[in-house]
C-alpha positions in Angstrom: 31.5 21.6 29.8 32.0 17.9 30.1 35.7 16.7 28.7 33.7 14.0 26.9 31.7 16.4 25.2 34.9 18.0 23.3 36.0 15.1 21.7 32.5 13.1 20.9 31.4 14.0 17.3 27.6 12.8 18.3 25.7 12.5 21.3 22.7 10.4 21.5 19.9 11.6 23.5 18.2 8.8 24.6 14.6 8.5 26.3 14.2 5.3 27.8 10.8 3.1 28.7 10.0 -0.5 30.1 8.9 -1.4 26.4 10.3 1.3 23.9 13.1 3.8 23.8 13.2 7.0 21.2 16.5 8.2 20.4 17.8 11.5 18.8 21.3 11.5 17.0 22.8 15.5 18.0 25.8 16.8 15.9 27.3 19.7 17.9 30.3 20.9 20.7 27.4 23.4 22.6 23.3 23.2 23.0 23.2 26.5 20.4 25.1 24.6 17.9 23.7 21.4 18.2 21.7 20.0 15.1 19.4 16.8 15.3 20.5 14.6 12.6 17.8 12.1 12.7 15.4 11.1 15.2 13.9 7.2 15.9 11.0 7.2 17.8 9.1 4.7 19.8 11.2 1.2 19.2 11.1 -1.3 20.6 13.0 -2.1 23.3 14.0 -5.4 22.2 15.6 -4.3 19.0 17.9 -2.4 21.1 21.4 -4.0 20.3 20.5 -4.6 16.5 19.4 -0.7 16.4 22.4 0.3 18.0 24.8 -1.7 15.8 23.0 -0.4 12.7 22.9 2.8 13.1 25.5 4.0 15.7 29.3 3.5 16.1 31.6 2.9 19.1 32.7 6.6 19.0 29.1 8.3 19.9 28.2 8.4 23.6 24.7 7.5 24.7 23.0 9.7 27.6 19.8 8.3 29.4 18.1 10.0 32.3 18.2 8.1 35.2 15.1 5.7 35.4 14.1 2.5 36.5 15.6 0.9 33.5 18.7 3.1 32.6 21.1 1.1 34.6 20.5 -2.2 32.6 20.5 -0.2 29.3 23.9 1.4 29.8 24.8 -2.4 30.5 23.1 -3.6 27.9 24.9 -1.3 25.6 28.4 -1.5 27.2 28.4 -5.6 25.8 28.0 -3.9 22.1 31.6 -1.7 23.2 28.9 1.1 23.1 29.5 4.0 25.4 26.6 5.1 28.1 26.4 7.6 30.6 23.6 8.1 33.2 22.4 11.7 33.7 20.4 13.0 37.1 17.1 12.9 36.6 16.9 15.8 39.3 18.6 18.3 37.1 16.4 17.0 34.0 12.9 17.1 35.7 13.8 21.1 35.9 14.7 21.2 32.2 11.3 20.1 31.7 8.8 22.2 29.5 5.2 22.2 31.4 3.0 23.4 28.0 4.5 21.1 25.7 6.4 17.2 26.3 7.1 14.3 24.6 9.4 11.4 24.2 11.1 13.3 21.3 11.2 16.8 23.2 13.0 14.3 25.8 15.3 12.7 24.1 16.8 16.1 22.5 16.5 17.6 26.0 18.6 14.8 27.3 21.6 15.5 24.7 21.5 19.1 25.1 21.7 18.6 28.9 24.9 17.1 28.4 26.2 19.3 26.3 25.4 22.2 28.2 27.9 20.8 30.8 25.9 21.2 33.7 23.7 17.5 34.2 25.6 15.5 36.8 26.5 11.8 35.7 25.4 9.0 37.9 27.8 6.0 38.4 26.1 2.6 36.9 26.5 -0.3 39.3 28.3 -2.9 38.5 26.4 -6.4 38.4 27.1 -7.5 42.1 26.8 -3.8 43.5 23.1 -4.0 41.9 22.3 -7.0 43.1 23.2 -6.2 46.6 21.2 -2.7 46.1 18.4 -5.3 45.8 18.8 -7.1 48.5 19.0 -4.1 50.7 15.6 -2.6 49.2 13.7 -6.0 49.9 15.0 -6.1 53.5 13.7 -2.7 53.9 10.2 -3.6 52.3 10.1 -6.9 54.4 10.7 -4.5 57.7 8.0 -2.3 56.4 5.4 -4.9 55.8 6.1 -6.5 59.0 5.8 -3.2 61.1 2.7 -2.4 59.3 1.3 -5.9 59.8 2.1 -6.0 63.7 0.5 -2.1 64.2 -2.8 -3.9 61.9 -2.4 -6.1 64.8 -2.2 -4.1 67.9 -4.4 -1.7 66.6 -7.4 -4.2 66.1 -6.6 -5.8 69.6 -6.7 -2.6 71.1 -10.3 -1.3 69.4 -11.5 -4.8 71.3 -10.0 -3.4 74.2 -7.2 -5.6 74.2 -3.6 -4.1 75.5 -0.8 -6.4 75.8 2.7 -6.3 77.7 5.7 -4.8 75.9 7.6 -7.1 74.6 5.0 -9.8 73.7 6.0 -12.1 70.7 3.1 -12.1 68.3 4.7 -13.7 65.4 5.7 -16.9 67.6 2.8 -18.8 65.4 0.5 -21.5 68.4 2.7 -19.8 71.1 0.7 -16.2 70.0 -2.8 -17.5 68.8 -3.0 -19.1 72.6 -1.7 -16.2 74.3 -4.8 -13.7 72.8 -6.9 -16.4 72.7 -6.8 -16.2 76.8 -7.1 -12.2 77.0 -10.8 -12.6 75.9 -13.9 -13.9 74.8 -13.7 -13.7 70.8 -16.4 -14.2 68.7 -16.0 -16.6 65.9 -15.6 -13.9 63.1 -13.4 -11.7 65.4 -11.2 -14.6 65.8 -10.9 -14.9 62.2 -9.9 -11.3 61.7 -7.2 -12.1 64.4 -6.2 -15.9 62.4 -5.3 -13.4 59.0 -3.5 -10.6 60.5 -1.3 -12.9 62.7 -0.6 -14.6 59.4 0.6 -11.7 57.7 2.7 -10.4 60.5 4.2 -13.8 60.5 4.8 -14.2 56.7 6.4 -10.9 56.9 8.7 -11.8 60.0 9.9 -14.5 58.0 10.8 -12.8 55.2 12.6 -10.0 57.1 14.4 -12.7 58.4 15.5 -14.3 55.4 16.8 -11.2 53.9 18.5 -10.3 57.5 20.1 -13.9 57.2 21.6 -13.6 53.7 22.5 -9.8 54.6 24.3 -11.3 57.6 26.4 -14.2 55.4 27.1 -12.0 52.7 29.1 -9.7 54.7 30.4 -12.5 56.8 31.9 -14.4 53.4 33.1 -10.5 51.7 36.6 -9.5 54.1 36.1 -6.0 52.5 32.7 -5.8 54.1 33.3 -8.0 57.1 36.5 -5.4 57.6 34.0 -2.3 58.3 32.7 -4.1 61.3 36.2 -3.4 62.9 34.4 -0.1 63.5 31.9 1.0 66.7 28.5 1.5 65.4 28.3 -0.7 62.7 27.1 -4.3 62.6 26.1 -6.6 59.0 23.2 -4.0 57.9 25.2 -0.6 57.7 28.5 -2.9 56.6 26.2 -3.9 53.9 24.3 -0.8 53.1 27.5 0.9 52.8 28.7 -1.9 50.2 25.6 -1.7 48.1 25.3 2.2 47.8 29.6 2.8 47.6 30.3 -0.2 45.6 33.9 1.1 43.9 35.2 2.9 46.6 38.0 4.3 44.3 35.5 6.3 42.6 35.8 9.0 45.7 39.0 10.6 45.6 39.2 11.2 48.9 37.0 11.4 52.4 35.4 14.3 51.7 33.9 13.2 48.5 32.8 10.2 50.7 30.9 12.6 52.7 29.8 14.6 50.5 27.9 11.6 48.7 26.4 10.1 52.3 25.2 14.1 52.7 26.7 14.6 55.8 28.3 17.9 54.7 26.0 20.7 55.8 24.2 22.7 53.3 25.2 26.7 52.7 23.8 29.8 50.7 25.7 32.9 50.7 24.6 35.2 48.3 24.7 38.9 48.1 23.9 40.5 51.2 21.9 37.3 52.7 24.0 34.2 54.1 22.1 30.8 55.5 23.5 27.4 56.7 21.4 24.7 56.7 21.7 21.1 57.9 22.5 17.9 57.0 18.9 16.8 55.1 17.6 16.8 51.4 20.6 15.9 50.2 23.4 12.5 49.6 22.1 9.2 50.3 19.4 9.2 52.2 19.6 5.7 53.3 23.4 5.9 54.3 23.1 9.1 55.7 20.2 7.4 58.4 22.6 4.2 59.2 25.1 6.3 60.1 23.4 8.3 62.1 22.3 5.5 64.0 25.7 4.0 64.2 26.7 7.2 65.5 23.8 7.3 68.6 24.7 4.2 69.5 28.4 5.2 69.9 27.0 8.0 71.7 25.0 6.5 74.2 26.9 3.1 75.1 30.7 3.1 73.9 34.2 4.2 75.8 35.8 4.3 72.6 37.7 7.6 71.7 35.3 8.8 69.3 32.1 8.5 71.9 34.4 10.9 74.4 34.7 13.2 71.8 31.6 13.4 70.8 30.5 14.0 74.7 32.8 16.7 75.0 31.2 18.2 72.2 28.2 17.6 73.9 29.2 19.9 76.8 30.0 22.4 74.7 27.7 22.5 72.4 24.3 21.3 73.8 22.7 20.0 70.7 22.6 16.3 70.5 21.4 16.2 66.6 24.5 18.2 65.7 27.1 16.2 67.5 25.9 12.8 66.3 25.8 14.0 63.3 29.6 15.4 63.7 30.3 12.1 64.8 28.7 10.2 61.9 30.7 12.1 59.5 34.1 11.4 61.1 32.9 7.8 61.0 32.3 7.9 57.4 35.5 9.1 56.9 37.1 6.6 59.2 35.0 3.8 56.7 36.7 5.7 53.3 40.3 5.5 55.3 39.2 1.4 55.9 37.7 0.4 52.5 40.7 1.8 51.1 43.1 -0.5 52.9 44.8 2.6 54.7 44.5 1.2 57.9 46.2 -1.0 60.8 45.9 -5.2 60.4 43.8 -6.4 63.1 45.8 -8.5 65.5 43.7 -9.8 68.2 39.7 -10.2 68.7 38.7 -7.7 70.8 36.1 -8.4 73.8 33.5 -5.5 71.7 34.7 -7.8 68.3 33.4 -10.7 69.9 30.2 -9.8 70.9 29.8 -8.1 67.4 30.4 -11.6 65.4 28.3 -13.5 67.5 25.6 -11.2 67.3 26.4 -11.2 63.4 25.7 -15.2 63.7 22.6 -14.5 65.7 21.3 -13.1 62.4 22.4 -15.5 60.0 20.3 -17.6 62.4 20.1 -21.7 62.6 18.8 -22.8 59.1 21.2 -20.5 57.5 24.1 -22.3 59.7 22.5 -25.7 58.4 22.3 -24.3 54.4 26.2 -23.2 55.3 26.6 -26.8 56.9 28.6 -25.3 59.7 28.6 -25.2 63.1 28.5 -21.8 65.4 32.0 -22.7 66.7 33.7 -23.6 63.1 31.9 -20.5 61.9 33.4 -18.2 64.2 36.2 -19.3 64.1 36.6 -18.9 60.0 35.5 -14.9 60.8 38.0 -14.5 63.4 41.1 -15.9 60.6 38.8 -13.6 57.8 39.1 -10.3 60.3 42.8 -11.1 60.6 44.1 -12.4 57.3 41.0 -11.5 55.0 42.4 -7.8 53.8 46.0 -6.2 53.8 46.6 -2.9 54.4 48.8 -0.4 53.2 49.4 2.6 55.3 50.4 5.3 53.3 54.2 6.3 54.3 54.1 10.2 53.2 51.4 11.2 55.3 52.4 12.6 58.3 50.2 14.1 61.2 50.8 17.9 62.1 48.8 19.4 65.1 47.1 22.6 64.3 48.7 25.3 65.9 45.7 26.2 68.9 44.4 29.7 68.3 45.4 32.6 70.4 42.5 33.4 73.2 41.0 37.1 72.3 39.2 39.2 74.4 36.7 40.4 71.8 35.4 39.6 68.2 37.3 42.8 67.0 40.3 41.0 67.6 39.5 37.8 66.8 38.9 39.5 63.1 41.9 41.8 63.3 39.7 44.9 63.5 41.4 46.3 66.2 
């Protein structure tokens, strides 16, 4: 059972809408017990803080099913010193009666739930760990729109018969129009199909631009964010991801929590007589998990550092690609938990690798973001270099000492590896 749930006399059960929320007030330790002392259905949304003060008190605990609004209610109600926790909607959704379902069935589900001891909580983001979650979810948009946009594109050119080179630039604006203007003879209306999608595709390069550009300054002004570059495999867009999604990194205990919340820890079942093992999908972050593991193939394929010859050794041992970059995505997550921390060594010199990862970095915040910043490329650098090196401190911790594992004893059979024989 949840500790909270011991020492709250009431538990509000709270079903949550864009315009109205109902609410049902539950007296009770356990689900069995648990009496519904009154039940508000259907207000307004608006009226929430002057409900709440009338008819609740700073010792109940509010419990909302994550939504698309249950993050700003729980802030909403934390300015009024009242107390909201965010329940998985995951868990809920199976709770859920298919004959019979309302907003009042809902909302006493919701406190039973929590009761019951089982629902997971969600953590709410803070303000700025919201805000960068949005900025992350429009860059992804903008890259979708403009993908889908340039395939419109290529798609139609090639129905005309029309293949182009790799590599051509279609969302250069006069540069593109006069480039497929001389593969062939268009017809007037043909050409006007062309004018529309090479506008889209460029409206949505622009904005995946923008968003890249303000991705790229925010890490470079954060020296918590700009510190996780100090690692192979990860440039502004997984520094940022993993900033959005972590937030608080105190809130994991330790790496393996970490990992656990990325899903990078493989999934099991072993029950009764049947055991299975499963992999690393449908389950954590999705869109953590998928940086990483990009971060992780490009370490793979490209780097000398010690974690790509580990990961090729395991490669000759193994055989299977997917499961050694993801191996090597999880030991990188736990090196980022180690660095967000501070439990790390201060960066002392710029690197030749570090170097070409800043200026890449500036790449993306691109020339009208340098003008916005009023700085130049040089001046700029040079403010990331003295961020990398004076930015954070670290604090190695002085207890924690490194002991080898003892190598195991070669065996000549699996009897004896088991001490069966």
């Amino acid at each position: 059972m949840n500790e909270e749930s011991k020492i709250v006399e009431r538990v509000i059960g709270f079903d949550s809408h864009p315009d109205s929320f109902t609410a049902a007030i539950v007296r009770g330790a356990t689900p069995a017990a648990a009496v519904v002392e009154k039940m508000f259905n259907k207000v307004p949304l608006a009226r929430l803080q002057d409900w709440a003060k009338k008819n609740t008190t700073q010792e109940d605990l509010f419990v909302l099913e994550a939504s698309g609004n249950s993050f700003q209610v729980a802030r909403t109600l934390a300015t009024i010193e009242r107390k909201a926790l965010v329940l998985e909607s995951c868990h809920l959704g199976k709770l859920k009666e298919a004959h019979a379902n309302n907003d009042k069935i809902s909302a006493v589900r919701i406190g039973k739930a929590y009761l019951a001891g089982t629902a997971k909580e969600v953590w709410v983001p803070d303000a700025k760990t919201q805000e960068r979650r949005d900025w992350f979810h429009a860059h992804r948009k903008a890259t979708k729109r403009s993908t889908q946009a340039r395939n419109s594109l290529l798609s139609y050119l090639s129905d005309n018969g029309v293949r182009l080179k790799k590599g051509t630039r279609l969302a250069s604006g006069p540069e593109a129009q006069t480039k497929l203007r001389a593969t062939r003879e268009w017809s007037p209306r043909q050409w006007q199909v062309l004018e529309v999608l090479l506008l889209q595709l460029r409206h949505a390069e622009e904005q995946r631009q923008h968003w890249r550009s303000l991705i790229a300054q925010e890490v470079l002004a954060d020296p918590e964010l700009l510190s996780i570059v100090r690692l192979c495999g990860v440039r502004e867009m997984v520094a940022f991801a993993l900033g959005a999604f972590i937030g608080d990194i105190k809130r994991f205990a330790d790496p393996k929590k970490l990992v656990k919340y990325v899903g990078l820890n493989p999934a099991f079942d072993d029950s009764g007589e049947s055991q299975w093992s499963g992999g690393i999908g449908g389950h954590g972050n999705k869109n953590l998990r998928c940086l990483l593991i990009e971060g992780a193939q490009a370490i793979l394929r490209c780097s000398k550092t010690p974690l790509a010859q580990w990961g090729k050794k395991l490669l000759a041992r193994k055989g299977q690609i997917n499961l050694v970059v993801a191996a090597m995505a999880r030991k990188l997550t736990v090196a980022v938990w180690y660095l967000m921390m501070g439990q790390w060594t201060p960066l002392e010199e710029i690197d030749e690798r570090l170097v070409i990862k800043v200026g890449k970095m500036i790449g993306s915040v691109g020339q009208q973001g340098l003008q916005r910043l009023g700085k130049t490329r040089k001046v700029y650098r040079e403010e990331i270099y003295q961020s990398l090196k004076t930015g954070r401190v670290y604090v190695l911790d002085p207890n924690k000492k490194y002991t080898p594992k003892p190598k195991a004893q070669p065996t000549n059979s699996l009897a004896q590896e088991y001490g069966l024989r």
